[in-house]
PyMOL Python script that loads the backbone (N, CA, C, O; Angstrom):
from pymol import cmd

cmd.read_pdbstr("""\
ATOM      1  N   UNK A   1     -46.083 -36.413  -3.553  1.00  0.00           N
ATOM      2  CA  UNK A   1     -45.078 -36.454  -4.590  1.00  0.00           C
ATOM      3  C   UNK A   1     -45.532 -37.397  -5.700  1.00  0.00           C
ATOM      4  O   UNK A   1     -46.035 -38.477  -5.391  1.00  0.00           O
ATOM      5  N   UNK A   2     -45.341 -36.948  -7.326  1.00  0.00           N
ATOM      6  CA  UNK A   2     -45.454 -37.934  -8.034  1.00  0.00           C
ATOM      7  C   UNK A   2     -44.760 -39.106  -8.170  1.00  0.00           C
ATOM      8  O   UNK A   2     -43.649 -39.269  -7.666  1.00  0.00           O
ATOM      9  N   UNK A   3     -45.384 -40.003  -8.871  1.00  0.00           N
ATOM     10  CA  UNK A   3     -44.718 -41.173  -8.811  1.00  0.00           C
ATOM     11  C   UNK A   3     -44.319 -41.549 -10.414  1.00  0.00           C
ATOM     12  O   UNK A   3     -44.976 -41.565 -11.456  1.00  0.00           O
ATOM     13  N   UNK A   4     -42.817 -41.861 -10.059  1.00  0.00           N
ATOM     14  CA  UNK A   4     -42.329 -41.587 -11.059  1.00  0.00           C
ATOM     15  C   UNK A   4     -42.195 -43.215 -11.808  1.00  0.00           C
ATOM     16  O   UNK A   4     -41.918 -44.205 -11.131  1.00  0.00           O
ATOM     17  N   UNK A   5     -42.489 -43.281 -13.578  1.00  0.00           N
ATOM     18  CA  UNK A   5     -43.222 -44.661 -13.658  1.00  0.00           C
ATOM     19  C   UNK A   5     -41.337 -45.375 -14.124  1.00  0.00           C
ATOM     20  O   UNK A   5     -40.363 -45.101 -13.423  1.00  0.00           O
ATOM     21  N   UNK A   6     -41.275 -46.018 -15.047  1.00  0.00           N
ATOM     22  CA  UNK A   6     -40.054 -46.778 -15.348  1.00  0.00           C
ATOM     23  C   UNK A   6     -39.754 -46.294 -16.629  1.00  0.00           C
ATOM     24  O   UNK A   6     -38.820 -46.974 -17.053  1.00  0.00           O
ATOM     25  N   UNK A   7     -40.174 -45.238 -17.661  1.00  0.00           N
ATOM     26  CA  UNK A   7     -40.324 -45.202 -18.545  1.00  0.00           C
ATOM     27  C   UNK A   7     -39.500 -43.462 -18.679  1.00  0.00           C
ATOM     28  O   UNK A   7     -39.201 -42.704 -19.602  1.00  0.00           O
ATOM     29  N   UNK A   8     -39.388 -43.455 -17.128  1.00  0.00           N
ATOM     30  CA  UNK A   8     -38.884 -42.033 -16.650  1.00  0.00           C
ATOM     31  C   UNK A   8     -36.869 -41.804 -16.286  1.00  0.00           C
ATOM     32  O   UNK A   8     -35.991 -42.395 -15.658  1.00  0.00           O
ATOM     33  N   UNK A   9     -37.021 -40.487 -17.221  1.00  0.00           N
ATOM     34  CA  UNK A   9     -35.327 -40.197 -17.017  1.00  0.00           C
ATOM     35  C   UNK A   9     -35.322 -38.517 -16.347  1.00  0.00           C
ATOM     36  O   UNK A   9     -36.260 -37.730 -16.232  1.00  0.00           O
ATOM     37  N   UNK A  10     -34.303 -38.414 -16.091  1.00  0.00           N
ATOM     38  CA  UNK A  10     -34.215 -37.411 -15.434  1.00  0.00           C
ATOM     39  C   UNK A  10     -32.696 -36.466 -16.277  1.00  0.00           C
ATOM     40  O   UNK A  10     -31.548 -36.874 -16.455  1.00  0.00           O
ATOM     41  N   UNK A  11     -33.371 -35.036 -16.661  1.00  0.00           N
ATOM     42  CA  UNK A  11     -32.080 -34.038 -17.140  1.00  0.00           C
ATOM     43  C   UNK A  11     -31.901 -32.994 -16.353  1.00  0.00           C
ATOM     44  O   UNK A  11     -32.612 -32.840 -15.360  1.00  0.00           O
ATOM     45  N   UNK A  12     -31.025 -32.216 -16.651  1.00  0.00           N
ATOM     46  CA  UNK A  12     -30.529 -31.178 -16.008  1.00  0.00           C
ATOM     47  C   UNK A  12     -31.417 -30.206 -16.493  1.00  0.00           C
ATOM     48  O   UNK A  12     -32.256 -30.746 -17.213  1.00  0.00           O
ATOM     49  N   UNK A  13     -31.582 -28.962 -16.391  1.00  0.00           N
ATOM     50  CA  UNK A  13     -32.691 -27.873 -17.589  1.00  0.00           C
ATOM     51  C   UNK A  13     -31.180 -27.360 -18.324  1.00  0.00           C
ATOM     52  O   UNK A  13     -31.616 -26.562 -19.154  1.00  0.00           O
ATOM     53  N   UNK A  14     -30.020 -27.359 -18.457  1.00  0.00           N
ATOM     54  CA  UNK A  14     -29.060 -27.044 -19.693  1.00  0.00           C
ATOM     55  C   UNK A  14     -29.052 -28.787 -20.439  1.00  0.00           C
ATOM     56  O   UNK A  14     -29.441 -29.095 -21.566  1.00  0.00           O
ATOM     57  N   UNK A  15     -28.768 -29.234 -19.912  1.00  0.00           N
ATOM     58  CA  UNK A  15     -28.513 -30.249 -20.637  1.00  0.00           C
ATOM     59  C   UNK A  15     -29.774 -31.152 -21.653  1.00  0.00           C
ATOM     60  O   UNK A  15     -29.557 -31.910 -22.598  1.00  0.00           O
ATOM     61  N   UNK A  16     -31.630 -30.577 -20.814  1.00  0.00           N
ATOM     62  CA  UNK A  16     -32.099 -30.747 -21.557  1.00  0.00           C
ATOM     63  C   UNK A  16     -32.669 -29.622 -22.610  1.00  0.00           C
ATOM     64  O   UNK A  16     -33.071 -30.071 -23.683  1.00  0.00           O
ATOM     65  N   UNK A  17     -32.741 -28.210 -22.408  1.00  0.00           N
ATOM     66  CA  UNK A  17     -32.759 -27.492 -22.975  1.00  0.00           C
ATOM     67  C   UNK A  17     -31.730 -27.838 -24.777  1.00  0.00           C
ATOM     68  O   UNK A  17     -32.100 -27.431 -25.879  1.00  0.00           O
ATOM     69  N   UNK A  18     -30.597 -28.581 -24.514  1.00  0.00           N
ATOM     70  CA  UNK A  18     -29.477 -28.722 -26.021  1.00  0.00           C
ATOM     71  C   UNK A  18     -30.283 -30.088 -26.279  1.00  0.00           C
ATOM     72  O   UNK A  18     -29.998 -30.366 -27.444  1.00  0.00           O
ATOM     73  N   UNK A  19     -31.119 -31.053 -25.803  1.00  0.00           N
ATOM     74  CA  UNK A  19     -31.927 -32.147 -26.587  1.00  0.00           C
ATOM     75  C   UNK A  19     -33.266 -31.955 -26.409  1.00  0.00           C
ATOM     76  O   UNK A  19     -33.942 -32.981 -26.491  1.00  0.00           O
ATOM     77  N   UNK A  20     -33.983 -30.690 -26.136  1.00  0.00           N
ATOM     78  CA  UNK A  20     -34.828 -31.066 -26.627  1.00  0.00           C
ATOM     79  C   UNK A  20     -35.831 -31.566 -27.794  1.00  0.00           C
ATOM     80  O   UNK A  20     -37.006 -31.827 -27.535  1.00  0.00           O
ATOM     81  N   UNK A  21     -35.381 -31.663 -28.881  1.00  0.00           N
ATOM     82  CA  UNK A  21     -35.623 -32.369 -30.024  1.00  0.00           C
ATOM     83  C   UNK A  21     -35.920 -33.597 -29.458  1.00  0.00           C
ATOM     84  O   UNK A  21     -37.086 -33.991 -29.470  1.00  0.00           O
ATOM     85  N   UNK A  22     -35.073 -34.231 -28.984  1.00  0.00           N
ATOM     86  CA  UNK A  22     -35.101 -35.922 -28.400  1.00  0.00           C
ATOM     87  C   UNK A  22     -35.729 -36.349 -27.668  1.00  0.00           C
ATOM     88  O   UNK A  22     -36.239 -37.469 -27.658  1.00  0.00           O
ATOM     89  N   UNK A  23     -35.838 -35.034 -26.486  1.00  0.00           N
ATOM     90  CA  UNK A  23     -37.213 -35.261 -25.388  1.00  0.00           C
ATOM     91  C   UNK A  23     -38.463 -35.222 -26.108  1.00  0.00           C
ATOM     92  O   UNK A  23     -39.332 -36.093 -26.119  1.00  0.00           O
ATOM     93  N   UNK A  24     -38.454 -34.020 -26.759  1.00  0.00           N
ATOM     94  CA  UNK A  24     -39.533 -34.176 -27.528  1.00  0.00           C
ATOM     95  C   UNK A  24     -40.063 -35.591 -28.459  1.00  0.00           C
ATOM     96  O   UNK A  24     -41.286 -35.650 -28.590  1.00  0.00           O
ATOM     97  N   UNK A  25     -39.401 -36.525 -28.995  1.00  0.00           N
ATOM     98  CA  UNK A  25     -39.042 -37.730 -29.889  1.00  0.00           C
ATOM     99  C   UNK A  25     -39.373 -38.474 -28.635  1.00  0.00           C
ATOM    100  O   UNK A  25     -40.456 -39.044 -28.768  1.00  0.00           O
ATOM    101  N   UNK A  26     -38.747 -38.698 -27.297  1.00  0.00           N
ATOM    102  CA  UNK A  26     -38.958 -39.380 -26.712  1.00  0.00           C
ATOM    103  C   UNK A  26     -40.343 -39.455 -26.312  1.00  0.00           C
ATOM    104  O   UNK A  26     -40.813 -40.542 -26.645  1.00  0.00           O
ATOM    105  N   UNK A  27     -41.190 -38.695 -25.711  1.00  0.00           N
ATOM    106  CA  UNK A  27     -42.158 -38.521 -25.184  1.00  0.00           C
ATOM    107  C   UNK A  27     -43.296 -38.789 -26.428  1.00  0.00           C
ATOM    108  O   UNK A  27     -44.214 -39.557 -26.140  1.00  0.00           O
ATOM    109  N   UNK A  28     -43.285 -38.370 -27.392  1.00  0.00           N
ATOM    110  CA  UNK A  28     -44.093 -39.135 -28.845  1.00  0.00           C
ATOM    111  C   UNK A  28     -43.607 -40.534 -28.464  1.00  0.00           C
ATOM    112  O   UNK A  28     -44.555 -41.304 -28.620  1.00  0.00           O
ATOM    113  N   UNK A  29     -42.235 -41.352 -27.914  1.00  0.00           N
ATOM    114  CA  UNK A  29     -43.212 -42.095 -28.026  1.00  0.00           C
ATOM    115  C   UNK A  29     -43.453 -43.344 -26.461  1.00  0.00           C
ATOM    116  O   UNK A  29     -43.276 -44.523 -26.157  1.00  0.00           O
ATOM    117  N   UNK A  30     -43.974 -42.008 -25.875  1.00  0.00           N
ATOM    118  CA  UNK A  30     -44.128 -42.786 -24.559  1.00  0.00           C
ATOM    119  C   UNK A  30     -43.972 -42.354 -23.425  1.00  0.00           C
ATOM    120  O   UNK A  30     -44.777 -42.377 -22.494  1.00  0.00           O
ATOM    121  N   UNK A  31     -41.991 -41.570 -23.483  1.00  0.00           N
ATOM    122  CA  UNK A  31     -41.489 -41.924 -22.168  1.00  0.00           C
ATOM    123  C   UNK A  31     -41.402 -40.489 -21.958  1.00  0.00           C
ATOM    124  O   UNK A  31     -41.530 -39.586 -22.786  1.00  0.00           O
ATOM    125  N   UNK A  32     -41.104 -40.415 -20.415  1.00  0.00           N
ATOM    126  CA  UNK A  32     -41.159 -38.707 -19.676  1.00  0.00           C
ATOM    127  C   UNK A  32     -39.675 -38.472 -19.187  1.00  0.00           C
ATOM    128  O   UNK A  32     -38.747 -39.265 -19.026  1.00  0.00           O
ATOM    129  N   UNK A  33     -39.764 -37.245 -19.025  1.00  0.00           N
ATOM    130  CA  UNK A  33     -38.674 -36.718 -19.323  1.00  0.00           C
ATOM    131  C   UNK A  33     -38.442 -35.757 -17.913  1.00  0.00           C
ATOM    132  O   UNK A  33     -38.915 -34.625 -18.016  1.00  0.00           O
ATOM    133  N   UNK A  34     -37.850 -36.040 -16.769  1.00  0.00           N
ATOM    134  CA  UNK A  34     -38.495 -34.934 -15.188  1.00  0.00           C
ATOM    135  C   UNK A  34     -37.198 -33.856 -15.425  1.00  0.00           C
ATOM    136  O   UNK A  34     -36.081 -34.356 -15.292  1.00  0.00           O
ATOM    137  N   UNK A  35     -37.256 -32.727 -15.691  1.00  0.00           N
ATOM    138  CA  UNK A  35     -36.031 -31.553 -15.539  1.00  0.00           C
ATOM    139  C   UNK A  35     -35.990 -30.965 -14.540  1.00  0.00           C
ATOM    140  O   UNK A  35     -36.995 -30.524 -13.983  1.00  0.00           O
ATOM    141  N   UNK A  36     -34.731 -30.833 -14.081  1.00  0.00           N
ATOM    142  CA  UNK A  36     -34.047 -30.150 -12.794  1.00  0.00           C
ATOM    143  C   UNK A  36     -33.889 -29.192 -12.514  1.00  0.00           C
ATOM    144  O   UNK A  36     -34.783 -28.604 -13.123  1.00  0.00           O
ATOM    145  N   UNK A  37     -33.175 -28.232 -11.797  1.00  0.00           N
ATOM    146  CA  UNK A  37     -32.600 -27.043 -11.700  1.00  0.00           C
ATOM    147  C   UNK A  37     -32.102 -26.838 -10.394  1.00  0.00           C
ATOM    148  O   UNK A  37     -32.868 -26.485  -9.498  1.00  0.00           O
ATOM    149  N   UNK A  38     -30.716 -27.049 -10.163  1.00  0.00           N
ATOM    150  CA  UNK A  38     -30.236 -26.895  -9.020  1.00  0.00           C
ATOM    151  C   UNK A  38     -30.504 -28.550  -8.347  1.00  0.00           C
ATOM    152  O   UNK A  38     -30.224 -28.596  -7.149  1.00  0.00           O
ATOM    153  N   UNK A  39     -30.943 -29.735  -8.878  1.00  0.00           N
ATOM    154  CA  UNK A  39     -31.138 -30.731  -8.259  1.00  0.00           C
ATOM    155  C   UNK A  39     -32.670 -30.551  -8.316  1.00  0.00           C
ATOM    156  O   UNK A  39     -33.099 -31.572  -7.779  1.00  0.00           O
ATOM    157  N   UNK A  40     -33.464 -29.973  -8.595  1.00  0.00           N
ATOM    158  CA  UNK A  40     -35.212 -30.124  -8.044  1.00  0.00           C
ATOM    159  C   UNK A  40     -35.397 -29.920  -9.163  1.00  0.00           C
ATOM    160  O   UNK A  40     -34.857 -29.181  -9.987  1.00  0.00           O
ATOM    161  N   UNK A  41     -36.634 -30.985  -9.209  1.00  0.00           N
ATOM    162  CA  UNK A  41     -37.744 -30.933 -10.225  1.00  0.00           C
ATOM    163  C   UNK A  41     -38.482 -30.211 -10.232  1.00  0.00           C
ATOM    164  O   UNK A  41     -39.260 -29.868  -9.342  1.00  0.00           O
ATOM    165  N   UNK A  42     -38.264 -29.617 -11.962  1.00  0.00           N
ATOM    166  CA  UNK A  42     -39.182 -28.032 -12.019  1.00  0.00           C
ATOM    167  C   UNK A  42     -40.178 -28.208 -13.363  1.00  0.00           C
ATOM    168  O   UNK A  42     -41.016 -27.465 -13.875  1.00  0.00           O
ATOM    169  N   UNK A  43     -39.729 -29.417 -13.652  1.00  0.00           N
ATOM    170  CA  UNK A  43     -40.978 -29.062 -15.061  1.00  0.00           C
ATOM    171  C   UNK A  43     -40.833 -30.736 -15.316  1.00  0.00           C
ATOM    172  O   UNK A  43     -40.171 -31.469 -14.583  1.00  0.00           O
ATOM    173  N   UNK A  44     -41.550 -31.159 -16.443  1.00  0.00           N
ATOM    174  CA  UNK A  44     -41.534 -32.480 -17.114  1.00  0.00           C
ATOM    175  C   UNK A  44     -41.775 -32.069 -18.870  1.00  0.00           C
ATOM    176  O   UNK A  44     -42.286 -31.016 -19.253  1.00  0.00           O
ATOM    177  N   UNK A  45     -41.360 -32.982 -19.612  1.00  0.00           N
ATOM    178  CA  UNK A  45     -41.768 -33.463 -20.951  1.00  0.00           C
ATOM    179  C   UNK A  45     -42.676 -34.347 -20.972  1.00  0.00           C
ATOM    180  O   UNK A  45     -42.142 -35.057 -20.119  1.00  0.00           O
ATOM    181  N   UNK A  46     -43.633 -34.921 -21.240  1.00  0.00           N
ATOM    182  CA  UNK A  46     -44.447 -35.950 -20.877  1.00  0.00           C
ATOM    183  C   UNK A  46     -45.325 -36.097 -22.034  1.00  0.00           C
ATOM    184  O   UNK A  46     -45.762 -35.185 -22.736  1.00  0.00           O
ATOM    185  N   UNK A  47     -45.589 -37.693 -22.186  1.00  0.00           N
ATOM    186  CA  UNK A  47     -46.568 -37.958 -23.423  1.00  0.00           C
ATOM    187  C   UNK A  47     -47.887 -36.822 -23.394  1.00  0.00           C
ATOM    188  O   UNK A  47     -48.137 -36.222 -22.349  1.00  0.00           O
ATOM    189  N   UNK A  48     -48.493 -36.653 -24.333  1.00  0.00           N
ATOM    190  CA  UNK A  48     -49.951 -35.857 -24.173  1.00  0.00           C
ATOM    191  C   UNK A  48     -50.938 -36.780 -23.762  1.00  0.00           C
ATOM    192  O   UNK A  48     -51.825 -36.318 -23.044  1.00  0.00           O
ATOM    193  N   UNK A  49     -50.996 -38.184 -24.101  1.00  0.00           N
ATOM    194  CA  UNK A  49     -52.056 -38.474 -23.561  1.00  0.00           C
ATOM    195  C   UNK A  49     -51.767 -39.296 -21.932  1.00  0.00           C
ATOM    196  O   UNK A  49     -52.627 -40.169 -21.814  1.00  0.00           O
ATOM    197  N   UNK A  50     -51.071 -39.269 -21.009  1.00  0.00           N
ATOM    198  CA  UNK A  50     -50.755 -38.642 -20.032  1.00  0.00           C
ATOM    199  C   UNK A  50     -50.827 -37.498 -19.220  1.00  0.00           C
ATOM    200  O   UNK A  50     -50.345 -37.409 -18.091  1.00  0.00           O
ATOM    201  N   UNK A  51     -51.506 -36.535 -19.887  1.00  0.00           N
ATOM    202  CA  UNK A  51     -52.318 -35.570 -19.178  1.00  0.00           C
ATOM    203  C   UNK A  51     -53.861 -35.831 -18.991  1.00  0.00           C
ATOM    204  O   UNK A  51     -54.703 -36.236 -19.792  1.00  0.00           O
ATOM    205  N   UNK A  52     -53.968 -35.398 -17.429  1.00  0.00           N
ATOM    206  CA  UNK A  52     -55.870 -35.271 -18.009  1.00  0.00           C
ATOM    207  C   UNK A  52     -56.238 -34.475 -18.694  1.00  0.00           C
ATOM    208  O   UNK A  52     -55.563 -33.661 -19.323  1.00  0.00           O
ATOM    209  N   UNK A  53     -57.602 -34.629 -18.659  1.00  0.00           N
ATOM    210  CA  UNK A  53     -58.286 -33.022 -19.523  1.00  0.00           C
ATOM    211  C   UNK A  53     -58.225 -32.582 -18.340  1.00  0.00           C
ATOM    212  O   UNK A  53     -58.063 -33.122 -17.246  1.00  0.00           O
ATOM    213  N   UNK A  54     -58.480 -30.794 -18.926  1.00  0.00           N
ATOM    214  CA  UNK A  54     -58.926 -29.752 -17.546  1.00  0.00           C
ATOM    215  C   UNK A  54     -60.323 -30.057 -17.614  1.00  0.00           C
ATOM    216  O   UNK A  54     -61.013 -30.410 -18.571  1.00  0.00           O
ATOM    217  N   UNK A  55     -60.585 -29.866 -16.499  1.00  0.00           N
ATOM    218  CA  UNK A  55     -62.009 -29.781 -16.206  1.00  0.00           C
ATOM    219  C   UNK A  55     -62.451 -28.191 -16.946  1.00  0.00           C
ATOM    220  O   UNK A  55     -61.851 -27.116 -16.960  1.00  0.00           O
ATOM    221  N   UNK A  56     -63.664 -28.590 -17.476  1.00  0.00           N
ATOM    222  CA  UNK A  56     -64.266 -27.687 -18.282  1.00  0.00           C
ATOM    223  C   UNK A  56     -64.823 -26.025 -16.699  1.00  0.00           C
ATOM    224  O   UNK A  56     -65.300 -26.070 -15.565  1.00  0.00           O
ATOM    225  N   UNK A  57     -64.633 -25.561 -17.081  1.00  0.00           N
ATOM    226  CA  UNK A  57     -65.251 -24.495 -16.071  1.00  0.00           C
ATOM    227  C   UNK A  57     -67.142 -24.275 -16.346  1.00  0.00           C
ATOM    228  O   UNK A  57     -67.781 -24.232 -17.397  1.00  0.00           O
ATOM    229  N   UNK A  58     -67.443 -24.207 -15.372  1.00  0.00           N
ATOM    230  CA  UNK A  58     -68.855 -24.300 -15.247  1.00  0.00           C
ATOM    231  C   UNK A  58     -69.266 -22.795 -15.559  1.00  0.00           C
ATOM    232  O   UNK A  58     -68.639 -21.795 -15.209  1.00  0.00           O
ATOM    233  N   UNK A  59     -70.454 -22.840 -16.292  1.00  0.00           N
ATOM    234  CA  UNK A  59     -70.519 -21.425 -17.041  1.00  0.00           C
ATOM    235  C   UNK A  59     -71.417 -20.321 -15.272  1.00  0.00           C
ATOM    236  O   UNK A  59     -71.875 -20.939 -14.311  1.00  0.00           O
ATOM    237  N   UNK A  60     -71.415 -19.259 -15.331  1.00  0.00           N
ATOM    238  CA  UNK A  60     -71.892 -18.303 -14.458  1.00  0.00           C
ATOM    239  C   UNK A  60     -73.047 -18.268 -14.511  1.00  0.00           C
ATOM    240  O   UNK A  60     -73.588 -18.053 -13.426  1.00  0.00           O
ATOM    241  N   UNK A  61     -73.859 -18.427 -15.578  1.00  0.00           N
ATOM    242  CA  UNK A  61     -75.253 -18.784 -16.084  1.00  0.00           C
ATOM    243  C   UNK A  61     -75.868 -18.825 -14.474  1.00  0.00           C
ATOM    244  O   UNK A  61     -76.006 -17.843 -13.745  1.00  0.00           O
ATOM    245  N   UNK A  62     -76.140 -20.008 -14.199  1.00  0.00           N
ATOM    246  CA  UNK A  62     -76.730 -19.822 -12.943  1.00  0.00           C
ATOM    247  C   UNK A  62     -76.984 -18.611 -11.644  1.00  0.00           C
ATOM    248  O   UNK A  62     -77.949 -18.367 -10.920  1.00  0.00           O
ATOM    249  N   UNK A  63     -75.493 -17.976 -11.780  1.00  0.00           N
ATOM    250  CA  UNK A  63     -75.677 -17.160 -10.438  1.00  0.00           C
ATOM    251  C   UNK A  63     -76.297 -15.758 -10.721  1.00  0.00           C
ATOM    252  O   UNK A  63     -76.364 -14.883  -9.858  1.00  0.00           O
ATOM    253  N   UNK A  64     -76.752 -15.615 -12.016  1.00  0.00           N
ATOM    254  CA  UNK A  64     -76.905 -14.276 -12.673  1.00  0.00           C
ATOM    255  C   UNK A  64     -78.033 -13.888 -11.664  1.00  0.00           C
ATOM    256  O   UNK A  64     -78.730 -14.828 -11.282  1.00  0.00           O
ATOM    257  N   UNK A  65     -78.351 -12.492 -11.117  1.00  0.00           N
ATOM    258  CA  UNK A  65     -79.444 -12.331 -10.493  1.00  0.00           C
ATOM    259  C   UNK A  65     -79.120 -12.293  -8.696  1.00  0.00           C
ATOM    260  O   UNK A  65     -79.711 -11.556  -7.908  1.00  0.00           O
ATOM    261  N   UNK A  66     -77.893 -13.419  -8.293  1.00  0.00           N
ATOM    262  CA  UNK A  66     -77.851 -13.443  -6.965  1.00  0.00           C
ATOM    263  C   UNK A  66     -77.420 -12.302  -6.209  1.00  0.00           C
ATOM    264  O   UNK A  66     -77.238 -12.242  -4.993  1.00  0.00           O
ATOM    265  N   UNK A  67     -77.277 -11.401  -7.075  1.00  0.00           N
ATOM    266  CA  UNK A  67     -76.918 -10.000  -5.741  1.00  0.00           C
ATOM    267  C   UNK A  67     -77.895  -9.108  -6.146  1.00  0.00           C
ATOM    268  O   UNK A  67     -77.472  -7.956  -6.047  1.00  0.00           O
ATOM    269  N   UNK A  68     -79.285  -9.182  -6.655  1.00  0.00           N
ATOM    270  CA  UNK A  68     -80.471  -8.462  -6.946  1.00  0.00           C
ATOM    271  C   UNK A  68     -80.364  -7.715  -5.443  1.00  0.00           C
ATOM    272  O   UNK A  68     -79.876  -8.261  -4.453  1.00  0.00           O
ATOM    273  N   UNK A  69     -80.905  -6.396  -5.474  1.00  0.00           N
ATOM    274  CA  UNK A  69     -81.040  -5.518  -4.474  1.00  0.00           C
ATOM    275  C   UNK A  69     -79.899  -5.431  -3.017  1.00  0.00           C
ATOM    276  O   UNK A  69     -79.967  -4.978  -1.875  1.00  0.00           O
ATOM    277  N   UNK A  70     -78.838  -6.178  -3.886  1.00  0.00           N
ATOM    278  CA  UNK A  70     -77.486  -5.700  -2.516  1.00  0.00           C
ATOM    279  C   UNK A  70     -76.960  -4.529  -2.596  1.00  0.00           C
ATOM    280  O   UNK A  70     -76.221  -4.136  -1.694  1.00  0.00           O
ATOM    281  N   UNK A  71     -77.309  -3.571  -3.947  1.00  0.00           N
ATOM    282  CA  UNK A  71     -76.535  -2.223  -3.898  1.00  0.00           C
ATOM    283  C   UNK A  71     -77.802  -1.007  -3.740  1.00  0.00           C
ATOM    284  O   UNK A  71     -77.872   0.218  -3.641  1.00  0.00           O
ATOM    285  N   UNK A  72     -78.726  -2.186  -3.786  1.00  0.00           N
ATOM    286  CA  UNK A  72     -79.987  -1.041  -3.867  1.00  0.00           C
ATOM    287  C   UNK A  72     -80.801  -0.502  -5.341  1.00  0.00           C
ATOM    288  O   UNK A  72     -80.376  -1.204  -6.258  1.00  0.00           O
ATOM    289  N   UNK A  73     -81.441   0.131  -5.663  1.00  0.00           N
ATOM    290  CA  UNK A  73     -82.022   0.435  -6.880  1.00  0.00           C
ATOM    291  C   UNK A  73     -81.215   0.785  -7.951  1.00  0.00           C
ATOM    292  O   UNK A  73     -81.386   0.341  -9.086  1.00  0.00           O
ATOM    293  N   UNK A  74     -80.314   1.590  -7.625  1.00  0.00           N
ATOM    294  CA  UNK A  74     -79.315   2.132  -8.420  1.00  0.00           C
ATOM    295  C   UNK A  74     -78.010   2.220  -7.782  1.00  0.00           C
ATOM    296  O   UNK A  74     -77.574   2.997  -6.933  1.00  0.00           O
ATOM    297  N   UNK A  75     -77.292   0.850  -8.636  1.00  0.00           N
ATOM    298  CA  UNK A  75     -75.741   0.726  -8.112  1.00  0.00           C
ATOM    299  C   UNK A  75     -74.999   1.537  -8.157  1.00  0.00           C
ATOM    300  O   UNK A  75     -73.962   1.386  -7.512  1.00  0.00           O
ATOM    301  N   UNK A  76     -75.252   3.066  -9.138  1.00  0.00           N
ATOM    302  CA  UNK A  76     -73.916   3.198  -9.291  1.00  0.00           C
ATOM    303  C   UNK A  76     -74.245   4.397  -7.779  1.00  0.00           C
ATOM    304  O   UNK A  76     -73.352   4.785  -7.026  1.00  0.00           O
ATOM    305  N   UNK A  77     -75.199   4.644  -7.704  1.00  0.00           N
ATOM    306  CA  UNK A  77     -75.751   6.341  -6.445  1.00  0.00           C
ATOM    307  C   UNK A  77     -74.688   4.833  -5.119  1.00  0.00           C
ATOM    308  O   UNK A  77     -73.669   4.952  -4.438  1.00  0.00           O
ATOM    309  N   UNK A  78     -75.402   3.938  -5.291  1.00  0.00           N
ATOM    310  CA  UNK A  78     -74.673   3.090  -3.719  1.00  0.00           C
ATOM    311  C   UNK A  78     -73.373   3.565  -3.748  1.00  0.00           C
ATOM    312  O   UNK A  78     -73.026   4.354  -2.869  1.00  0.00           O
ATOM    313  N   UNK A  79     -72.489   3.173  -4.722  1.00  0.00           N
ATOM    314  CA  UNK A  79     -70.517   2.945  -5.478  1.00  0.00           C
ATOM    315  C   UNK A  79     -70.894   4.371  -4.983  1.00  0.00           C
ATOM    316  O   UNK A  79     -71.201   4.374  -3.791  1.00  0.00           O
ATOM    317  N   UNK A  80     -70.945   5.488  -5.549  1.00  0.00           N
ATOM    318  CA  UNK A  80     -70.274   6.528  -5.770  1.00  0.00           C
ATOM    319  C   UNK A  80     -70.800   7.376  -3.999  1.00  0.00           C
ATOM    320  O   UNK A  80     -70.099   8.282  -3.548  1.00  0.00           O
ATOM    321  N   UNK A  81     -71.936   6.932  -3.316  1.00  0.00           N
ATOM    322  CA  UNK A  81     -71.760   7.249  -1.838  1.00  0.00           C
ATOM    323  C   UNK A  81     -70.827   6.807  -1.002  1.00  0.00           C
ATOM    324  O   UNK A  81     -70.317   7.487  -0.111  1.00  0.00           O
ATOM    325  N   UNK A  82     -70.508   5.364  -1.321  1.00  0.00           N
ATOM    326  CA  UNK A  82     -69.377   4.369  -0.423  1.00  0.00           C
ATOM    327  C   UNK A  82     -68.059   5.280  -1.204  1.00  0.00           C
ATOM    328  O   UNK A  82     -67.232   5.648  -0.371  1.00  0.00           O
ATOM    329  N   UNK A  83     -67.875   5.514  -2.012  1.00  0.00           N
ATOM    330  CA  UNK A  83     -66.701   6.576  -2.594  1.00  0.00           C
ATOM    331  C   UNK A  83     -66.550   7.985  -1.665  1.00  0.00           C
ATOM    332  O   UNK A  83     -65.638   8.433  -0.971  1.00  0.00           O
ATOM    333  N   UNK A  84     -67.408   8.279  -1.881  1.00  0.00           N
ATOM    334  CA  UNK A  84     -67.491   9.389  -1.164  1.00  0.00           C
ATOM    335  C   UNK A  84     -67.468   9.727   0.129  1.00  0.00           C
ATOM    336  O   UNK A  84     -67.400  10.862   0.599  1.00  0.00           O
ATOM    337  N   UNK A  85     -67.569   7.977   1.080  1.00  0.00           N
ATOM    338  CA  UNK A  85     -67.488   8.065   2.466  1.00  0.00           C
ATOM    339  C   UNK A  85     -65.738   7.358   2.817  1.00  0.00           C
ATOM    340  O   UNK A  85     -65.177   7.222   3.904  1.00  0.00           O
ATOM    341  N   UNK A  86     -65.237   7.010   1.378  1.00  0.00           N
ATOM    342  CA  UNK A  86     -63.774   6.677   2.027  1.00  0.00           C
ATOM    343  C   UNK A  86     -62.412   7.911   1.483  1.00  0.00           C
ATOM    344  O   UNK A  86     -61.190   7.883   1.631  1.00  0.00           O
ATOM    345  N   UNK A  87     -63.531   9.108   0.689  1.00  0.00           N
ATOM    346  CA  UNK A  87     -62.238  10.040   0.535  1.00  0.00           C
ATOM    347  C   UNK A  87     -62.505  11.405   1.832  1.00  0.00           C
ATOM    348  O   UNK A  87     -61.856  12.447   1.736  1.00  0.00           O
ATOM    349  N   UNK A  88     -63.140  11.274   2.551  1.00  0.00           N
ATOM    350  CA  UNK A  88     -63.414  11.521   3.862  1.00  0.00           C
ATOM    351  C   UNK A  88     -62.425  11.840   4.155  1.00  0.00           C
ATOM    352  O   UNK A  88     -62.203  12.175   5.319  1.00  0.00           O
TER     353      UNK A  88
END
""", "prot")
cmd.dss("prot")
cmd.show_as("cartoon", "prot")
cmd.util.cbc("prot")
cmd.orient("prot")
């Protein structure tokens, strides 16, 4: 569970849905905002720099090549035999 810092309030999702302007105002400058629904926390407002970055995704570059000769010379004669052995 997160841990929630001192800087943190808690709304309803109607009640913050009619301020969000303010959450928004609030969180520029600082503080987070945890929204409810039914009693459970379902989303936050939160400063931006309070997020991490995403981790960048690592490009495919590398694996190019790793299924050389798994379908055989010509992929598509492999595909369209394995086709042809599941309308059987």
């Amino acid at each position: 569970m997160a841990r929630v810092n001192v800087h943190t309030r808690t709304k309803g999702a109607e009640e913050a849905r009619k301020q969000l302007p303010a959450l928004v105002a609030a969180a520029a400058e600082g503080r987070t905002t945890i929204i409810t629904k039914h009693g459970r926390a379902v989303a936050a407002v939160v400063p931006v720099d309070s997020i991490a970055p995403a981790k960048q995704q690592s490009p495919i570059t590398p694996i190019v090549g790793t299924g050389k000769g798994l379908w055989g010379r010509d992929s598509t004669q492999s595909i369209a035999k394995l086709r042809d052995e599941w309308s059987r």
